[in-house]
DOMIVO-885493 format. One record per residue (C-alpha): residue in three letters; x, y, z. Coordinates in steps of 0.05 Angstrom, whole numbers, plus 5000, padded with zeros to 4 digits. Example, Ala and Ser with C-alpha at 12.3 -4.5 7.8 and 13.67 -1.06 7.14 Angstrom:
residues 2
ALA524649105156
SER527349795143
***
This chain:
residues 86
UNK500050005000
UNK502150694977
UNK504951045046
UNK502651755024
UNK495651385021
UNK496151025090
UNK498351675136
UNK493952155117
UNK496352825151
UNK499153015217
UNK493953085282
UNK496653705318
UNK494153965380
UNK495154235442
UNK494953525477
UNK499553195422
UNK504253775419
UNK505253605486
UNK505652805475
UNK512653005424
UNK515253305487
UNK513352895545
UNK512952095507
UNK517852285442
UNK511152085401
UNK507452345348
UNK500152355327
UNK497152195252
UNK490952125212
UNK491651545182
UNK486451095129
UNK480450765173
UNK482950095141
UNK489850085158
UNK492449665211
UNK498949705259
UNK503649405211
UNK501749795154
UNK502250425187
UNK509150265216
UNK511750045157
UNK509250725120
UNK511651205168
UNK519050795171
UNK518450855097
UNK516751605100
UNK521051935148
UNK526951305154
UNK526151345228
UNK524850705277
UNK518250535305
UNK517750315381
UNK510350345381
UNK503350475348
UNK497750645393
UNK490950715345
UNK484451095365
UNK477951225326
UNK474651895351
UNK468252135355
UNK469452435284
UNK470251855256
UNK477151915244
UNK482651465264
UNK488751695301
UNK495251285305
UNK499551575367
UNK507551345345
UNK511551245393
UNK519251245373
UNK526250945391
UNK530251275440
UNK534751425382
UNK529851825345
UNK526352485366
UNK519952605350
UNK521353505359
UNK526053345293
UNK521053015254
UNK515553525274
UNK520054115255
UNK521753725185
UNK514253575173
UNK512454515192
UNK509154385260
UNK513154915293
***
């Protein structure tokens, strides 16, 4: 599956800003049918950074969120700023 397809845009608030801070994670969009694997394997793809974990949520929009956790090695400020967040 197409990884542009798959991760959709970035989720930015004031409760995820604070999660690339606090948990070095970062919130997505992401395609209602994708699963855990798929998205990992996208953003990896994307951004060439490791995955430590994938936390998915479907608000009350209807939307579902994937909360990506990363490897100590990676930050997740340095992807943010790469991606315009800041």
């Amino acid at each position: 599956m197409d990884p542009y397809a798959v991760i959709v845009r970035p989720h930015v608030t004031e409760k995820t800003m604070n999660l690339i801070d606090r948990n070095n994670e970062l919130t997505f969009v992401v395609l209602r049918e994708s699963n855990k694997a798929t998205i990992k394997n996208a953003f990896e793809k994307l951004f060439d950074e490791k995955v430590k974990s994938i936390n998915t949520h479907i608000n009350s929009k209807g939307y579902k969120l994937a909360y990506i956790t990363l490897t100590e090695e990676s930050k997740a400020e340095d992807i943010a700023v790469r991606m315009g967040v800041f």
